[in-house]
N, C-alpha and C positions, 0 to 999 in steps of 0.2 A: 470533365470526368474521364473521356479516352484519353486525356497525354495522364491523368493522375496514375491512372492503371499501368499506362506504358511503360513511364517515369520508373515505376514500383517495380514492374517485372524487371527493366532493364540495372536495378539500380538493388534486388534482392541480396544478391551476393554480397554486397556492400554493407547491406543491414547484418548477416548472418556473420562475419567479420566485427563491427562494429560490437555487437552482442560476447562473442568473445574475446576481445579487446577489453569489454568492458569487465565482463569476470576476472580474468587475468589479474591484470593490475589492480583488482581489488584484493586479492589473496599473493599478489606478489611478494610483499615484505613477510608475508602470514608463514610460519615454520609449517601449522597445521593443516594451511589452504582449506579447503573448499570444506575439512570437516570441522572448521569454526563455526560452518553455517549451524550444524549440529550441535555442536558444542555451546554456543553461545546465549539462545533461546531455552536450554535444558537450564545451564547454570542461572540465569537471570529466573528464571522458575521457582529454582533451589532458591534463590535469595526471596523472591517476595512474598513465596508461602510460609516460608520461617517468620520470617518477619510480622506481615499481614492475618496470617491464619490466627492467631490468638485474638487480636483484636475485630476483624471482619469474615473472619471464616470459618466460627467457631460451628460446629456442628456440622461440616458440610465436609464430609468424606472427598467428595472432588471438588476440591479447591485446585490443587495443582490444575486439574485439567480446563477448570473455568478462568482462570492468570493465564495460562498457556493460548489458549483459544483470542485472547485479546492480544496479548503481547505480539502474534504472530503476523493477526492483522496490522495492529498499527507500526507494529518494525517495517513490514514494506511497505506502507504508504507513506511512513517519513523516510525511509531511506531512496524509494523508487520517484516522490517528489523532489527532495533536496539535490539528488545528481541529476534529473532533468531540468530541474533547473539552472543550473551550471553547465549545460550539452551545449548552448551555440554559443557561450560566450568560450568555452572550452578550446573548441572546432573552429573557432576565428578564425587562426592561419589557411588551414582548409579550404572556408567559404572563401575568400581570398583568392583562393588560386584556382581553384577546380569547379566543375559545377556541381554539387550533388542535391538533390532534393531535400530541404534543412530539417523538416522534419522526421530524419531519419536519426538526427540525433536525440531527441527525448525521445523518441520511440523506442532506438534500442537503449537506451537508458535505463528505460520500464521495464522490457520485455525483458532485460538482463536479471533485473532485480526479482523480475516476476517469477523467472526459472528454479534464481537462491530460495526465492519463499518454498513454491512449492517440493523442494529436496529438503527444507526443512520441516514440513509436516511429517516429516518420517517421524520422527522426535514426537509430535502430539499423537501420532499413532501408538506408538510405546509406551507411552504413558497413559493413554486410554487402555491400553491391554492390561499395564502394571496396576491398573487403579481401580480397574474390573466393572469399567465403565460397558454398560449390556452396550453392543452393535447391532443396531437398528435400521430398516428401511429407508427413514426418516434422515440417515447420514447421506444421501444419492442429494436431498435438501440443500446438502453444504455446497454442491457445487454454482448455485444460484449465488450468495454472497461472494464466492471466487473470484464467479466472473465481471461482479458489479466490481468486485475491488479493483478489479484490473481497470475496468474501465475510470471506475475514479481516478485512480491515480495519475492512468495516461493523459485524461481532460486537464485534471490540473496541473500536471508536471508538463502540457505542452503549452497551456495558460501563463505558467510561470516562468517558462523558458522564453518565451514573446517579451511578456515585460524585465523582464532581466536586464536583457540588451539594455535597454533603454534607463532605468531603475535600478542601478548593483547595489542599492542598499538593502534591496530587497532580499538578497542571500540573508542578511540580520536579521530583517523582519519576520521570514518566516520561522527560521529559529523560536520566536516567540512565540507565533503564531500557532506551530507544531506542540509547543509545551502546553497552551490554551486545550486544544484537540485533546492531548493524552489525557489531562484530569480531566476533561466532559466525555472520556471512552467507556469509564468505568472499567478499567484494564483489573485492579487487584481488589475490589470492593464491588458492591453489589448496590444499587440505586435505593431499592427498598429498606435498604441497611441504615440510609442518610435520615437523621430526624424530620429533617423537613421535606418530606417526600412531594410536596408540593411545588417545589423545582425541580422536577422531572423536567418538566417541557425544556430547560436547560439541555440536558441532553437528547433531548428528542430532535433538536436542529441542528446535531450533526450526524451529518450520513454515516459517516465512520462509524458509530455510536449503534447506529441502525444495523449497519450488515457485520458486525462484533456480535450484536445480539441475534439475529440470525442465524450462523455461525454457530455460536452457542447452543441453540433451541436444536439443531440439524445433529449437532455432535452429543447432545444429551437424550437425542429418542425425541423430543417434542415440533409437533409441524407446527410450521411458522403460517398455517391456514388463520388460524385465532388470531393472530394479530398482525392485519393486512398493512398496518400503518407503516410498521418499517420496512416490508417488500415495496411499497410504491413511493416510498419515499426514499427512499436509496435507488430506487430504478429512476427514477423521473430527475431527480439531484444529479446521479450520476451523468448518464446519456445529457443534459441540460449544459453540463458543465464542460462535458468533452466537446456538446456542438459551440460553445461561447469559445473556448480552447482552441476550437481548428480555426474560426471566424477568424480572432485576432491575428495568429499567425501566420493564415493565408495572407490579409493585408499589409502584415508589417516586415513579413521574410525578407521584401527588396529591398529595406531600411536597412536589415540589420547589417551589413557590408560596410558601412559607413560610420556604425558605433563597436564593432568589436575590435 
């Protein structure tokens, strides 16, 4: 634990570099930069409430804002997974030559990804004002799903950065795997909505799914005290998956030398 700490003080700057490196070159070719982050979750809004609101949102004045609340979440858990996952086979050359602590690459991976989320909640703030959605106590709630996302995402994007090395088929796999996630998020439809409301428990196993709804109940005025099931199940899943996450790539980091 004292060289991990050491490791980390001496090796910070590296992370804080690393993190803008990574923003960078995601908005490099971008004319708009950094305000596609805005732009992009507004317009995909625009598109599934058109779309969706006749068929699953009829009656429900904040639809925008219940699409928006989901899309937000699961755009950085697929976006802050899928490039952690790609971070040490990335940074091969790197580990190669230099020493650096490897999990600093999905870390700042996340924490890049983490920053774009949170500058894109401006956008669901605007649209909670334009949509006159009341501001409540109750929203201080949201910051509980935030932090469990983050940690999601970091357990599995550093889980999935471990088996990559080893597994590149895996960049495909999870491609599917992410499309599974998004229709069990209930991103632009509502569960109670589905005829057979008796596959619920479908989406009750996944976490994602959990602190989406969360999230939701926090930004509509409603305390997530009534239904404990998805605060301890996205707590416990989360933290569960990050300790399985550091486990493997503690063990396999001296490997990975040898396959990137």
């Amino acid at each position: 634990m004292n060289k991990f700490i050491k490791d980390f003080k001496k090796f910070r700057p590296l992370l804080g570099e690393l993190i803008k490196k990574d923003i960078k070159l995601k908005y490099r070719s971008s004319v708009l930069g950094v305000l596609w982050t805005l732009l992009e979750p507004l317009l995909t809004m625009i598109v599934l409430t058109l779309v969706f609101s006749n068929l699953l949102g009829r009656g429900d004045d904040n639809f925008p804002v219940y699409i928006l609340c989901g899309r937000l979440l699961y755009s950085f858990f697929s976006n802050g997974t899928k490039v952690a996952l790609k971070s040490v086979r990335k940074h091969g050359s790197m580990i190669a030559k230099v020493y650096v602590p490897k999990y600093m690459y999905p870390l700042s991976s996340v924490i890049s990804n983490y920053i774009m989320f949170l500058i894109s909640l401006i956008v669901l703030v605007g649209v909670i004002i334009f949509e006159g959605v009341p501001i409540t106590w109750y929203l201080l709630e949201a910051l509980v799903p935030l932090a469990l996302g983050f940690i999601l995402t970091l357990g599995v994007g550093i889980l999935l950065s471990a088996l990559n090395v080893f597994f590149r088929d895996l960049e495909y796999l999870w491609t599917v795997v992410m499309m599974l996630i998004m229709y069990t998020c209930a991103i632009f439809y509502k569960v109670d909505s589905l005829k057979n409301v008796a596959n619920e428990w479908i989406f009750k196993c996944n976490p994602l799914y959990s602190l989406i709804v969360l999230f939701r109940d926090a930004v509509f005025g409603r305390s997530f005290a009534n239904d404990m099931y998805h605060v301890w199940f996205s707590l416990i899943f989360s933290f569960a998956v990050l300790i399985v996450g550091v486990l493997v790539f503690w063990r396999k980091q001296d490997k990975f030398i040898l396959y990137v």
